[in-house]
C-alpha positions in Angstrom: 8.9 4.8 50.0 5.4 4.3 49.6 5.0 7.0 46.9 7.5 5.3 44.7 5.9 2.1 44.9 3.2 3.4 43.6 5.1 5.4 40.8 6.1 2.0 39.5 2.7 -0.3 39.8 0.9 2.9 38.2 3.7 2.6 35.3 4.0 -0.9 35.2 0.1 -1.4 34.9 0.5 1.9 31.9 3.0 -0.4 30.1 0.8 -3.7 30.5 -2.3 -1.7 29.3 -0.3 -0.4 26.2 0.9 -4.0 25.5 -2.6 -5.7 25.7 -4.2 -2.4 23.5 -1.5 -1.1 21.3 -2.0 -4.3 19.0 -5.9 -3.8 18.6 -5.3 -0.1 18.2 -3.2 -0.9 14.9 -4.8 -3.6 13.4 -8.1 -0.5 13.1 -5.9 1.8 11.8 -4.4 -0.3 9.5 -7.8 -1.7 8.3 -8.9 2.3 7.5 -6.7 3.6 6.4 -6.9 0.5 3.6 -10.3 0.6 2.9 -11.8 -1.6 5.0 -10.4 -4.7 3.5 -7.7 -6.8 5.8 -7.8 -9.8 7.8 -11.1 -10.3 7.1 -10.1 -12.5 3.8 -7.7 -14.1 5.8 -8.8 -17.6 7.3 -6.9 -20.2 8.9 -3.7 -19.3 6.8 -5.8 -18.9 3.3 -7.0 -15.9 1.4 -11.3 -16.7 1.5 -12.0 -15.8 -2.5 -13.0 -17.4 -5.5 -10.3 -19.0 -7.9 -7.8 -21.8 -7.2 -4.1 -21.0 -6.0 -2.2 -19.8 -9.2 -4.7 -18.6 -11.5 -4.0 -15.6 -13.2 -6.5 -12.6 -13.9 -5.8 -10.5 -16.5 -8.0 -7.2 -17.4 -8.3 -5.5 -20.7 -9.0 -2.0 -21.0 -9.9 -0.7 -24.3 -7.4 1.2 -25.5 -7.6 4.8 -25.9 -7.8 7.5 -28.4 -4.3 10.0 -28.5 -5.9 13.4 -27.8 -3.4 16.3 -28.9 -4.0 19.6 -29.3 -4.4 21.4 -32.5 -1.8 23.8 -31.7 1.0 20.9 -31.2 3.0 20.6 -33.9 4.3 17.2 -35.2 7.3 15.5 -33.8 10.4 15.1 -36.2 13.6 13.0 -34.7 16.6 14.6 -36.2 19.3 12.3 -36.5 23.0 13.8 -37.0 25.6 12.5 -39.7 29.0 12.1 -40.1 30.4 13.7 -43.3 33.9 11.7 -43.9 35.6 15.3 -44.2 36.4 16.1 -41.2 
């Protein structure tokens, strides 16, 4: 009797480790496998950042140059028609 009471404390005191570390464990592995970045912008229920809730961002990138090969060909889009003699 005494051996399976201390099956269960040694499993219930497993369980209440796993509960108490579990979170902690996946809050780091969540944070690298993202880069780092993670609830460390998050403050009291705000992103921390500049710029004021709904402003937009938009980036440009210059757009680029078509690079094809001097052995392509050019493209032609054939287009069937209907004779009326069917």
């Amino acid at each position: 009797m005494e051996a399976f009471l201390t099956v269960i404390l040694i499993f219930i005191l497993i369980v209440w480790l796993l509960g108490r570390l579990l979170p902690h464990l996946f809050v780091w592995y969540v944070k690298r496998k993202s880069g780092g970045t993670g609830m460390r912008d998050w403050k009291g229920g705000k992103w921390r950042g500049g710029g004021n809730e709904g402003d937009v961002e938009i980036e440009y990138s210059e757009p680029q140059e078509k690079i094809i090969a001097e052995n392509m060909g050019e493209y032609i889009d054939f287009e069937e028609e209907k004779n009326g003699k069917s």
